[in-house]
C-alpha positions in Angstrom: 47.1 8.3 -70.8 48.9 6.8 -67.9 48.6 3.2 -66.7 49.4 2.8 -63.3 51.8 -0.5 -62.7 50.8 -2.8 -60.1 53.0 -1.1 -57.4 51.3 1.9 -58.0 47.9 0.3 -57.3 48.7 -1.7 -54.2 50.1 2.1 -52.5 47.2 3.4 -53.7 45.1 1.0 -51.8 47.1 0.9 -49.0 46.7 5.0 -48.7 42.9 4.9 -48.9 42.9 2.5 -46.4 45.3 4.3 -43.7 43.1 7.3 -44.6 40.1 5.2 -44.0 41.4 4.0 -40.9 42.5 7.4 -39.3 39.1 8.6 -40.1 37.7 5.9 -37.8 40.1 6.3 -35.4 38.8 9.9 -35.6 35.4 9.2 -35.2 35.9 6.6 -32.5 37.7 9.1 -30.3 35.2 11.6 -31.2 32.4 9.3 -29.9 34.3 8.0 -26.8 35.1 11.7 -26.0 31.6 12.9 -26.1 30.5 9.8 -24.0 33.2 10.5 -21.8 32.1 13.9 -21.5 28.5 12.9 -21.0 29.4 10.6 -17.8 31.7 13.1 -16.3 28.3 15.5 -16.5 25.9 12.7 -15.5 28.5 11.7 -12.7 28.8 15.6 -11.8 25.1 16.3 -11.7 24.5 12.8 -9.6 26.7 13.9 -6.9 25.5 17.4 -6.8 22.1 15.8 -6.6 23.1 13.1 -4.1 24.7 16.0 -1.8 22.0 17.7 -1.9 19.4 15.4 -0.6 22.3 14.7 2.6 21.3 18.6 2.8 18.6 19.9 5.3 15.7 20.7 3.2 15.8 24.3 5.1 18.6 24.9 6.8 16.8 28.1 8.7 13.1 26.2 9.0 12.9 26.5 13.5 9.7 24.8 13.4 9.2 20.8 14.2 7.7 18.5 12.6 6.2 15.3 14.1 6.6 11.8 11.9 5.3 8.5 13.6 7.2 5.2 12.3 4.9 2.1 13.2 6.7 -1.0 14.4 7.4 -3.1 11.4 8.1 -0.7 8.9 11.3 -1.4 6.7 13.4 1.5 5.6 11.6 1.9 2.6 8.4 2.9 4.6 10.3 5.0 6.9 12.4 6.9 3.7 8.3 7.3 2.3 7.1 8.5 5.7 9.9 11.3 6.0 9.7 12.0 2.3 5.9 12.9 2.5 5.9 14.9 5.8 9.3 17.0 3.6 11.9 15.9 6.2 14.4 14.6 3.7 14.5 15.5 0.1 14.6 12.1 -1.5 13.6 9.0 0.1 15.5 7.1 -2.2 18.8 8.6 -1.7 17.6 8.1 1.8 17.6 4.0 1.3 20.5 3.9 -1.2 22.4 6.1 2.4 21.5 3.7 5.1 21.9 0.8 2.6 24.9 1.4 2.1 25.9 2.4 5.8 24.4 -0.7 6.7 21.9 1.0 9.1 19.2 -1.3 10.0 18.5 -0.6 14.0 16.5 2.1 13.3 13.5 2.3 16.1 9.7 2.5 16.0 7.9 5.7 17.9 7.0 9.8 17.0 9.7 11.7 16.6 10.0 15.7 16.5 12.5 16.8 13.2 13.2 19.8 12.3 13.5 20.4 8.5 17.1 22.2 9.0 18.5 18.9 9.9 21.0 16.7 8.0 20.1 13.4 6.8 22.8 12.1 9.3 21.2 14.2 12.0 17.8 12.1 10.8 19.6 9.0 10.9 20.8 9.3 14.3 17.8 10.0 15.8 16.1 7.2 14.1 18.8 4.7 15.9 18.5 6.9 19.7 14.5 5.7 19.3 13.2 9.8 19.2 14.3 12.8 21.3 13.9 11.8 25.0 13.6 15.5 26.1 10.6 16.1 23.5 6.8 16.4 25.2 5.2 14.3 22.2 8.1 10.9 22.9 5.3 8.2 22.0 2.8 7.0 25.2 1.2 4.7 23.8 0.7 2.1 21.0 -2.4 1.9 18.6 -2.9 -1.7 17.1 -4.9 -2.0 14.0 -5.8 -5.9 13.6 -6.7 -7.2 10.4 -10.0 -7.3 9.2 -11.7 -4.9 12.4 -13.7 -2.4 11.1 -13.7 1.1 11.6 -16.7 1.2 14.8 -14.1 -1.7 15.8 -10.9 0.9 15.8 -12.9 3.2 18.0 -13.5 0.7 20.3 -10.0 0.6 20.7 -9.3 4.0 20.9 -12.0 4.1 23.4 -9.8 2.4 25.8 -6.5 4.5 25.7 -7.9 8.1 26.5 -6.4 7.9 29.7 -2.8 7.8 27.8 -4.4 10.6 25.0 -7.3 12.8 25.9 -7.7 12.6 21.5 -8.3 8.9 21.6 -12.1 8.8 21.9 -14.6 6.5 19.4 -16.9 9.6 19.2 -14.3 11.8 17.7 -12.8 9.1 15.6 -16.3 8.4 14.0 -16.5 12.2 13.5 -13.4 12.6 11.8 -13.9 10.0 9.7 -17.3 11.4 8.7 -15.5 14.5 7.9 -15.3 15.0 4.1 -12.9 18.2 4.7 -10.4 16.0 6.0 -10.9 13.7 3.9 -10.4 15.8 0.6 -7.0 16.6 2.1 -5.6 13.2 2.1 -6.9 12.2 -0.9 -5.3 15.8 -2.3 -1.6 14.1 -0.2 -2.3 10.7 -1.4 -4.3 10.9 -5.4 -3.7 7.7 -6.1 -4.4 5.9 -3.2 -8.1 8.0 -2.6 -8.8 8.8 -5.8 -11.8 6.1 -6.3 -12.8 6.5 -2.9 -13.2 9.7 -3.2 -15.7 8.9 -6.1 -17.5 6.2 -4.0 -21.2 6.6 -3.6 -23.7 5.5 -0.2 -20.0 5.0 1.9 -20.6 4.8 5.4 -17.1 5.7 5.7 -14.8 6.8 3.2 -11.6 5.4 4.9 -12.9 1.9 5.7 -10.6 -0.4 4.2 -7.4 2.2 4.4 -6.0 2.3 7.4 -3.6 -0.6 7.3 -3.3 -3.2 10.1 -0.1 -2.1 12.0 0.8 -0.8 15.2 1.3 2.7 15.5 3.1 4.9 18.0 1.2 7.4 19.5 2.4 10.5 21.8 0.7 12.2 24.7 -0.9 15.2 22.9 -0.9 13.6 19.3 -3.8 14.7 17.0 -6.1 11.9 15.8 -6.1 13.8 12.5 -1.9 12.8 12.7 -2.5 9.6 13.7 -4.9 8.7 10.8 -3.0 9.9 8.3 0.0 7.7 9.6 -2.5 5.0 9.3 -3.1 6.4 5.6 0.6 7.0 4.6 1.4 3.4 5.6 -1.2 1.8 3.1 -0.1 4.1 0.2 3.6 3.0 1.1 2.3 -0.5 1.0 0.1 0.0 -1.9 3.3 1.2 -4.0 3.9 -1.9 -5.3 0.5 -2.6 -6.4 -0.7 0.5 -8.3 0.5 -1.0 -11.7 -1.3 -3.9 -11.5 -4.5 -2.7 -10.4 -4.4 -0.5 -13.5 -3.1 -3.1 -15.4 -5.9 -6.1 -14.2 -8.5 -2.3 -14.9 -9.6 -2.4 -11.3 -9.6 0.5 -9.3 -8.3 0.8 -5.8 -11.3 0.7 -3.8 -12.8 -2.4 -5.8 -9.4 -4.2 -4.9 -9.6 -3.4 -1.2 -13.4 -4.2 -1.0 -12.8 -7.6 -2.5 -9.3 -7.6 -0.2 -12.1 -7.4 3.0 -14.2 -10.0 2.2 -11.2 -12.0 1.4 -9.9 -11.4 4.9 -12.9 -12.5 6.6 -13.9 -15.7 4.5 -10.5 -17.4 3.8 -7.8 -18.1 6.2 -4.7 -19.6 4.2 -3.0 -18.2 1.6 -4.5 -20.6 -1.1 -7.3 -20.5 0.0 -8.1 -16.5 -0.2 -6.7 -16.7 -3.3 -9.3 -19.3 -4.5 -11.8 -17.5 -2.5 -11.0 -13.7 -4.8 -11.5 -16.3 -8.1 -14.5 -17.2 -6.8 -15.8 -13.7 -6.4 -14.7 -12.5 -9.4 -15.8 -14.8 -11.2 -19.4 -14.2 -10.0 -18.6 -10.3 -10.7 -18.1 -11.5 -14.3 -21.4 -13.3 -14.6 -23.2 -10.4 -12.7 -24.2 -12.6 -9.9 -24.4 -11.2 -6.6 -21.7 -12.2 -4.1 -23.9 -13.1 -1.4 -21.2 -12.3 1.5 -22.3 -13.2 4.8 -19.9 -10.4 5.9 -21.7 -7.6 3.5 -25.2 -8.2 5.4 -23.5 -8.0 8.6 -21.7 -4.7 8.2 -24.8 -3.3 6.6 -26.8 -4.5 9.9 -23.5 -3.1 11.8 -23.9 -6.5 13.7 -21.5 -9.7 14.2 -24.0 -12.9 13.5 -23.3 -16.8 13.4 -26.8 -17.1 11.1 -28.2 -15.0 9.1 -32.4 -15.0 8.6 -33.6 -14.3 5.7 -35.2 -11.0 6.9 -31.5 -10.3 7.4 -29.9 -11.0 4.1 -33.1 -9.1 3.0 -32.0 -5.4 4.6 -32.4 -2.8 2.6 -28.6 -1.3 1.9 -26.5 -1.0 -0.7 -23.8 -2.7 1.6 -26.0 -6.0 1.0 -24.6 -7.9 -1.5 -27.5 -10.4 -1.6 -29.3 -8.1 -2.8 -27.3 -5.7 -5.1 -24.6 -7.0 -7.8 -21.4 -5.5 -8.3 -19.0 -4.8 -5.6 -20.9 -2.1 -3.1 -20.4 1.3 -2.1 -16.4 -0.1 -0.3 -14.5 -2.1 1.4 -15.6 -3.9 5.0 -13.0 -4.0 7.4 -9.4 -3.5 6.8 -7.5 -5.9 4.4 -4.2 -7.7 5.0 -1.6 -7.5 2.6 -1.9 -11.0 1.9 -5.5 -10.4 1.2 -4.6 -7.9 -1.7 -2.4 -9.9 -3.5 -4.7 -12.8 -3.6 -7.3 -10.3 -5.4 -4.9 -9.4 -7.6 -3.4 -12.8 -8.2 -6.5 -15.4 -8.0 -5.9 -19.0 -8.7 -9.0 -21.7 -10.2 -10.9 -19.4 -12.2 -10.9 -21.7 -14.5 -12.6 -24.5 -12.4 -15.5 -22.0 -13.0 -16.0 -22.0 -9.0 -19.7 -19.6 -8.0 -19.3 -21.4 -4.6 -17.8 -22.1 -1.6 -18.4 -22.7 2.4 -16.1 -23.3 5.2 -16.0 -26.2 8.0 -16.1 -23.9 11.0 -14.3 -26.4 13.1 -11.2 -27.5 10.9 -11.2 -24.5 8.1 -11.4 -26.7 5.0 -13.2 -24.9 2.3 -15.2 -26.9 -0.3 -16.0 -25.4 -4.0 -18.8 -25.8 -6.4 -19.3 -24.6 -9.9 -23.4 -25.6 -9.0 -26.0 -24.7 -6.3 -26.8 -28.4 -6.1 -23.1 -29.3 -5.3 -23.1 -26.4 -3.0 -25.9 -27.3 -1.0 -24.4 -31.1 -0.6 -21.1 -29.1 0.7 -22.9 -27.4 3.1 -24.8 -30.2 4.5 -21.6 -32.2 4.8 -20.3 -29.4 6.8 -23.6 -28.7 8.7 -23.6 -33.0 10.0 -19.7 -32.9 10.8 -20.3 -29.2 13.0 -23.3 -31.4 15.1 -25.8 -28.4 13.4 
């Protein structure tokens, strides 16, 4: 038997671990090769991606295809608009471009593209404000205030038929009584009509989505494309929100119907956001809402006081009647009127009520009838009623 001296047990050692090392200096390498292998074909298939989308989406399409950008809308909505009417290939490419080119004159109107354009050819037209040469260069401007309702939006149209033969309230009221149409957004825009599509007794389906904006609107333009421009922007604005409203269990068209009523009954910020706790938390109770504004869409009126033969009308837009939140929404909700649904503040004050000085907009809230009542008097002596 051999006995190995000290020397030979420290060179032992110190060959296991240069053997040790070199095998992690393998396996190092190996890993940093295969990740830089894997970047190089991540970084490859990016820019063949990103190349792409700076591609026409059909560089022999001949045909032309009309996009309306409203005044206001950001890049993002634009990117959206183009991306859903399959002008670009990817709006986000599309905002990560003009980001980075630091484009931000782009122009509110209709344009005319062509799908065998270039993102740059896009681009440039967006910053010319449309093809000047092009029959359908925008006429006219459609505003959509917040909280009208839809009779209220044919009114307007009513009034620029001289600047669009399309623009009349009769066939605005038709199309938005017809369900053919209707099934075709909703099939363009799932998760944005998907619960109003499901809605029962609507008067119409679309009340509450078409956002308030101004839209551009050319000579000969369809009020079937101007509609769906109205549509398109409240999905793009929606975006944001689609999480939470899953998240919160709410579905889209119980968060703009509360989002109406909000708009008509508060005026601040704080306010409407008190005002959405103070519906929900009658929702959670089962109490009816008792919305002056419910009665008065069901009597398709505008009233300073309501009788009770009024608040008595036999709909199932009456909320004084009927609990829950009604067939939809009653106008057309702000933005800041959606968030407050979907952020309230003071449930827990356990507010069921709340009225409004009519001549300086405070709002008062009670968690009792008998409180309310002394509210409403207050407000009643300081009005002169």
């Amino acid at each position: 038997m051999t006995t190995q001296t000290p020397n030979d047990q420290q060179n032992d050692k110190k060959e296991r671990r240069n053997t040790e090392k070199k095998m992690v200096n393998r396996i190092v390498l190996w890993i940093v090769g295969i990740m830089v292998a894997l970047l190089a074909i991540i970084g490859f298939m990016g820019y063949r991606y990103v190349d792409s989308a700076l591609q026409p989406v059909d560089k022999n399409a001949k045909s032309e295809i009309t996009v309306s950008i409203p005044i206001g809308s950001t890049n993002k909505d634009i990117a959206s608009a183009l991306e859903e009417k399959h002008v670009i290939k990817s709006a986000t490419v599309f905002n990560y471009y003009v980001k980075f080119h630091n484009y931000t004159d782009f122009q509110a109107g209709s344009y005319q593209f062509s799908q065998a354009e270039t993102l740059d050819d896009i681009i440039n037209k967006l910053r010319q404000g449309g093809d000047a040469g092009s029959t359908k260069t925008a006429v006219t401007q459609v505003l959509v205030k917040e909280g009208i309702t839809i009779d209220q939006i044919g009114d307007s149209l009513n009034k620029l038929t001289s600047k669009n033969k399309n623009l009349t309230k009769t066939a605005f009221l038709k199309l938005m009584k017809n369900q053919a149409f209707f099934d075709q957004l909703e099939k363009k825009y799932p998760a944005l009509l998907k619960s109003a599509g499901q809605a029962k007794d609507v008067r119409y389906r679309l009340e509450g989505y078409l956002f308030p904006a101004t839209y551009a609107v050319s000579k000969n333009e369809s009020l079937e494309a101007l509609v769906e421009a109205m549509v398109a922007k409240t999905d793009s604005v929606m975006q944001t929100y689609y999480g939470s409203i899953k998240k919160q269990g709410y579905s889209v068209q119980e968060v703009l119907t509360l989002a109406s009523l909000v708009e008509r009954e508060g005026v601040t910020e704080q306010d409407r956001r008190t005002i959405a706790g103070v519906f929900l938390n009658r929702l959670a109770i089962k109490m009816p809402i008792q919305s002056d504004i419910t009665v008065m869409y069901a009597l398709n009126t505008h009233k300073t006081h309501l009788t009770n033969k009024d608040t008595s009308v036999d709909s199932p837009y009456n909320l004084y009647k009927n609990t829950g939140y009604g067939p939809g929404p009653f106008n057309q909700p702000s933005l800041q009127s959606i968030r407050a649904v979907l952020s309230p503040i003071d449930r827990d004050q356990n507010y069921l009520y709340f009225v409004a000085n009519l001549k300086t907009g405070e709002v008062l809230y009670a968690t009792t009838r008998e409180q309310h009542d002394i509210n409403t008097a207050k407000f009643a002596k300081d009005n002169g009623q």
